[in-house]
Every structure is written in structure tokens, then in C-alpha cells.
C-alpha positions as CSV (number, residue, x, y, z in Angstrom):
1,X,0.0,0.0,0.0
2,X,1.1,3.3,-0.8
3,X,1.2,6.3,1.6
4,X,-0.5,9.4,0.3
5,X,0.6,12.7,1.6
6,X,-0.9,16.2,0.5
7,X,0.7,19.7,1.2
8,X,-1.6,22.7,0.3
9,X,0.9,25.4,0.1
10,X,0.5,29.4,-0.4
11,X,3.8,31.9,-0.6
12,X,6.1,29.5,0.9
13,X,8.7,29.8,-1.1
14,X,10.9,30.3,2.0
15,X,10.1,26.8,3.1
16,X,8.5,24.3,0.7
17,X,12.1,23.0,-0.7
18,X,13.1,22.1,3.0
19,X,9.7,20.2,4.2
20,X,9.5,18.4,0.6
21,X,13.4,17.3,1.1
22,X,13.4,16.2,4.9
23,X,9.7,14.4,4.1
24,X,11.3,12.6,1.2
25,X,13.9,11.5,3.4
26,X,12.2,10.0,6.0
27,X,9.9,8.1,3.8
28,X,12.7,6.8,1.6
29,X,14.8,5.5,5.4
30,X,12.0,4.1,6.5
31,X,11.4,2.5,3.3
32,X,8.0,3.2,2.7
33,X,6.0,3.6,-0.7
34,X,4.9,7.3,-1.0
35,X,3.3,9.9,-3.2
36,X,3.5,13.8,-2.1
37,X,1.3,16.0,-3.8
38,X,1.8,19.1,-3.1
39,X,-1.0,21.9,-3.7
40,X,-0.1,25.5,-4.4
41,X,-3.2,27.9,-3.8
42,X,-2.1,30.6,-6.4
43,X,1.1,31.5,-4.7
44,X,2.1,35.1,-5.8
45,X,6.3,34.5,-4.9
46,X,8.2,32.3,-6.1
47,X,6.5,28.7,-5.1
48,X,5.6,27.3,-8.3
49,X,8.8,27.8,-9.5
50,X,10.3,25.7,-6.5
51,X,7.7,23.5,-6.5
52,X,8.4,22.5,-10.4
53,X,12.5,22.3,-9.4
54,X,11.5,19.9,-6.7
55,X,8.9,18.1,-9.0
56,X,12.2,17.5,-11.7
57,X,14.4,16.0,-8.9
58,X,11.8,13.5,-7.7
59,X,9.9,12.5,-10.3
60,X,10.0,8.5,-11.4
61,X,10.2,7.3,-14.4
């Protein structure tokens, strides 16, 4: 079974990178099947952009 995890997120680009990186890594020590989505409610910084960086590093093929 996979473990679903969703993140609504709204101007924090001062944040995001860190939560989606430390909650990757717990899930991948603990070895457990995961999916973040992460949300952004029309963020006016620079969010999306991060959020689309992240998005690159972590995506499966």
C-alpha cells in the first residue's frame, strides 16, 4: 500500500524545498512507498517555480 501525503501550500517559497526534502527523506529511510502531492493555492512568490524544481528532482520514471 502506498502512503499518500498532501501539502496545500500558499507563498512559501521560503520553506517548501526544505519540508518536501526532509519528508522525502524519511519516507525513503524508512522504506515506505509514497506519493506527495503538493498543492499550491495561487502563490504570488516564487512557489511554483520551486515546487516545479523539486517536481524534476523526484519525479519517477
Amino acid at each position: 500500500m502506498k502512503l499518500s501525503i498532501v501539502i496545500p501550500v500558499h507563498n512559501e517559497q521560503d520553506c517548501i524545498k526544505k519540508v518536501a526534502e526532509s519528508l522525502v527523506w524519511e519516507l525513503k529511510q524508512n522504506a515506505i512507498e509514497y506519493e506527495i502531492i503538493i498543492v499550491n493555492d495561487n502563490s504570488t512568490d516564487s512557489t511554483c517555480a520551486i515546487l516545479e524544481e523539486i517536481a524534476i528532482l523526484h519525479t519517477r520514471s
